[in-house]
Structures are given as structure tokens and as C-alpha cells.
TIMIMAR-610822 format. One record per residue (C-alpha): x, y, z; chain; residue in one letter; residue number from 1. Coordinates in steps of 0.1 Angstrom, whole numbers, plus 5000, padded with zeros to 4 digits. Layout:
BEGIN
{xx=X, yy=Y, zz=Z, mol=A, type=a, seq=NUM} $
...
end
This chain:
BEGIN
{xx=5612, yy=9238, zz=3704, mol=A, type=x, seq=1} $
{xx=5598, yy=9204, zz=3710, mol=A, type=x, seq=2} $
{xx=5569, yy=9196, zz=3733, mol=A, type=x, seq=3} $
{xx=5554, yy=9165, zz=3746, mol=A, type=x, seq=4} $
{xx=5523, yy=9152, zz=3734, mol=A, type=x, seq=5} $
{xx=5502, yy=9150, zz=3770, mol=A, type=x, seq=6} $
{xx=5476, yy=9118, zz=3776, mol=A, type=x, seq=7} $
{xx=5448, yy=9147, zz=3769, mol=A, type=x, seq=8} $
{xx=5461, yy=9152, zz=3733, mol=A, type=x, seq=9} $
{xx=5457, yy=9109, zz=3723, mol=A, type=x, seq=10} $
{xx=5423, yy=9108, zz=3744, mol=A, type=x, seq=11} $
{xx=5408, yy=9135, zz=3717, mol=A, type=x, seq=12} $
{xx=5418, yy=9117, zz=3689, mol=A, type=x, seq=13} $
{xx=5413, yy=9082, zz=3702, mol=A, type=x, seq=14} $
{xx=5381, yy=9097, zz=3710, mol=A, type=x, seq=15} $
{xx=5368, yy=9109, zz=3681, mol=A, type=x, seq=16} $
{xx=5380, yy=9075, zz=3659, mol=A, type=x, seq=17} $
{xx=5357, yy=9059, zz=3686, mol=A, type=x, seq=18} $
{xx=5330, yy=9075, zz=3682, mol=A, type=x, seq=19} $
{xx=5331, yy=9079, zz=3644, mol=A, type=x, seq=20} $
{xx=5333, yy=9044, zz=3642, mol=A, type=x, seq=21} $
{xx=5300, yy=9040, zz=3665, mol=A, type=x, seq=22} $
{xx=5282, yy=9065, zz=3641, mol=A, type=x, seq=23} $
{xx=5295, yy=9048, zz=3613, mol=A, type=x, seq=24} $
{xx=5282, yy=9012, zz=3623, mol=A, type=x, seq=25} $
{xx=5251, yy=9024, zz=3631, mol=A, type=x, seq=26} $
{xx=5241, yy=9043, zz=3604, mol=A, type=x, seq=27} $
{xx=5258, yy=9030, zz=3571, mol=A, type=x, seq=28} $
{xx=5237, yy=9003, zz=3554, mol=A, type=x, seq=29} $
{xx=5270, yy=8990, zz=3532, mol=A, type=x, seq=30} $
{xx=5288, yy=8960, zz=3549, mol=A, type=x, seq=31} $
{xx=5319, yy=8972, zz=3537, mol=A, type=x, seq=32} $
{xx=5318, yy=9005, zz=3556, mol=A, type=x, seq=33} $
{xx=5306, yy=8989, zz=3584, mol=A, type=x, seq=34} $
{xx=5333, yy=8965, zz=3585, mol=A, type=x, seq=35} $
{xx=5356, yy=8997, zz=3583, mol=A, type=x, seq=36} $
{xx=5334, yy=9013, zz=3609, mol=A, type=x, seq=37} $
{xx=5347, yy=8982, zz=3635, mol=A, type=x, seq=38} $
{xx=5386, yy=8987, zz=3628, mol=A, type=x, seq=39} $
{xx=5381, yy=9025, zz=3638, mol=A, type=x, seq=40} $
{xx=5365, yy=9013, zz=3671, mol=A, type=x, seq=41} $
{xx=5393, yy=8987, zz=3681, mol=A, type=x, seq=42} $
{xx=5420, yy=9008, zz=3669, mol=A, type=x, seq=43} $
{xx=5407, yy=9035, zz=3691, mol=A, type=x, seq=44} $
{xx=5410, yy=9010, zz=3721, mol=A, type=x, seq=45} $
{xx=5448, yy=9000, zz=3706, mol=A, type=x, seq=46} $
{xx=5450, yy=9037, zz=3714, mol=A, type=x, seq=47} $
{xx=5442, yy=9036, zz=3747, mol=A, type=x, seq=48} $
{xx=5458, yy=9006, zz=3756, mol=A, type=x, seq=49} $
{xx=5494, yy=9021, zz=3743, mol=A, type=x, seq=50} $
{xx=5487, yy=9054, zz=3760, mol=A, type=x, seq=51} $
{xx=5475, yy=9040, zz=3794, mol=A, type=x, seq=52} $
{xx=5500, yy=9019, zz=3797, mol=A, type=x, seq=53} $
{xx=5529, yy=9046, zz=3782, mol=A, type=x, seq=54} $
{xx=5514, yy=9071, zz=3812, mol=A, type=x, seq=55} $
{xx=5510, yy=9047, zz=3841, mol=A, type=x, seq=56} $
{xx=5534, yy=9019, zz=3835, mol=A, type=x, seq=57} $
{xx=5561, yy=9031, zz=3815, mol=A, type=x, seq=58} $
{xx=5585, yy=9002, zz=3824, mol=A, type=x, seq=59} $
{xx=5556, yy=8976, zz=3818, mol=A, type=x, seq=60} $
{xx=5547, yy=8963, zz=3783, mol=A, type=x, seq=61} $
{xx=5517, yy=8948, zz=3788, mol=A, type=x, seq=62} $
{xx=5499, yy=8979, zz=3767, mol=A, type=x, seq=63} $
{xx=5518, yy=8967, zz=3736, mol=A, type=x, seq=64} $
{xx=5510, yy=8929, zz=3744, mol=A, type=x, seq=65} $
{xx=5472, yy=8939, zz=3747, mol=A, type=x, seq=66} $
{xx=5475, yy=8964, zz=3712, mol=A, type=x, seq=67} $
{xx=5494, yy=8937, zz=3692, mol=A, type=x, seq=68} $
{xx=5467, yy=8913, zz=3705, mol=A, type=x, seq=69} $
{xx=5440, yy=8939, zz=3692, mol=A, type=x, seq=70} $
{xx=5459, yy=8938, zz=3661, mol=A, type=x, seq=71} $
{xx=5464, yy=8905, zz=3653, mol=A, type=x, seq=72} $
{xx=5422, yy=8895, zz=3665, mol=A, type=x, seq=73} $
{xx=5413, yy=8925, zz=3640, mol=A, type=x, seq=74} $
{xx=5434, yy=8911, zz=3610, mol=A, type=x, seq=75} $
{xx=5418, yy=8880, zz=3617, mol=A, type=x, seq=76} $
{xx=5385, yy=8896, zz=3615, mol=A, type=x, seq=77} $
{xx=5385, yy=8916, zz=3584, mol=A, type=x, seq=78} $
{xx=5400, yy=8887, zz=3566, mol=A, type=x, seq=79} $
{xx=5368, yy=8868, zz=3577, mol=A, type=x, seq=80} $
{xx=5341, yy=8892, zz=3576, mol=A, type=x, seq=81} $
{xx=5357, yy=8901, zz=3539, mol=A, type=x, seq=82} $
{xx=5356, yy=8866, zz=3530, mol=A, type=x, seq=83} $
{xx=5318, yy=8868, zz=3540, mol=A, type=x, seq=84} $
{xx=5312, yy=8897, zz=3521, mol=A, type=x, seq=85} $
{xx=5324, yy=8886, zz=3492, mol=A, type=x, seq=86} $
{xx=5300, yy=8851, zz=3496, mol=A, type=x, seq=87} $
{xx=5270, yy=8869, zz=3501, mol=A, type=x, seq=88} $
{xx=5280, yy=8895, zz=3473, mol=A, type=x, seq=89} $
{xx=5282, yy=8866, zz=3450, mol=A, type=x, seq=90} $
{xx=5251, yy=8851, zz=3463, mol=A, type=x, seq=91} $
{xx=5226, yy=8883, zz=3462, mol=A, type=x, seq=92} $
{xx=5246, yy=8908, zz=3440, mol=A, type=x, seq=93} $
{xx=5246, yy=8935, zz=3467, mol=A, type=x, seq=94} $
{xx=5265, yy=8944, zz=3498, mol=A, type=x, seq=95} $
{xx=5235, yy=8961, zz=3515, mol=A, type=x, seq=96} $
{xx=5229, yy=8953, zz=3557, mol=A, type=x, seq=97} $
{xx=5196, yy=8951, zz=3547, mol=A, type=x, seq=98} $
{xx=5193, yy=8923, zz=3523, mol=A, type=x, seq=99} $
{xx=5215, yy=8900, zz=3540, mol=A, type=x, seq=100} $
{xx=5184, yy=8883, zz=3556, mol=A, type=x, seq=101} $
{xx=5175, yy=8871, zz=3520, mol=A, type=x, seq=102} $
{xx=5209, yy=8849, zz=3521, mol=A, type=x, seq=103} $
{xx=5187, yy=8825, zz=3541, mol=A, type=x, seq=104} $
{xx=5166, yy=8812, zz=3510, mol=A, type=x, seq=105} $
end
């Protein structure tokens, strides 16, 4: 027996990803979890997106133009912010949120 998975089902999980990321973000110190703790955010919007627009709009595809979007603008992000990461580890020797100020000197 196969059932469908309702709108109610996608908004839990998309949900909780969101909100884990939030925790995440704020409390972690490292730049590499918090870097992880963004991508959990926007793919909890890609979420959204696909199921709003599967459950409204089911002829429309502008869900999927919106989640690739997301996609692409996150990929494009983590390369950066990794790239940044990896500068400042070089620079300081740590990854910690808290000693990125010293970067300055």
C-alpha cells in the first residue's frame, strides 16, 4: 500500500533543518559548522520552494527555477566562504568565530 506524502509531512522536516541550522549558527564558535549551519537554512527554503510550488502550482515550474537558483547561489557560497576559511586558517592557525577579528592586524 502506498500513500502520499501530504505538504504537513515536508513542512516538519523542512522545519526542523531550519531551525537546526538557526541553532547551529548561533551557537557554534567554528566557522566550518557555521558555514554548514547556512546550507541547512537555504536548503530548508529549497524545500519549501519545491513543495509550495508541487501543492499549489503543479503545472508551474517556477518552484524548481527558484530551488535550482538556491542551489547554484549556495555552491557559489561555500566555495567562497571555504576559500575564506582556509585564508584566515592560514593566517591565525584557528578556525574559531572568535578570533577572526585578530585577522585585521
Amino acid at each position: 500500500m502506498v500513500q502520499e506524502i501530504s505538504v504537513y509531512h515536508f513542512l516538519v522536516v523542512s522545519t526542523l533543518m531550519f531551525f537546526i541550522g538557526v541553532t547551529g549558527f548561533i551557537i557554534r564558535q567554528n566557522l566550518i559548522t557555521i558555514l554548514l549551519s547556512v546550507e541547512l537554512i537555504l536548503n530548508a527554503v529549497v524545500i519549501n520552494f519545491l513543495v509550495f510550488n508541487r501543492y499549489l502550482y503543479p503545472d508551474a515550474i517556477q518552484g524548481q527555477f527558484f530551488g535550482l537558483f538556491i542551489v547554484a547561489i549556495a555552491a557559489a557560497e561555500a566555495s567562497v566562504a571555504i576559500a575564506l576559511i582556509i585564508n584566515i586558517y592560514r593566517r591565525i592557525k584557528n578556525i574559531d568565530a572568535e578570533k577572526v577579528n585578530e585577522m585585521k592586524y
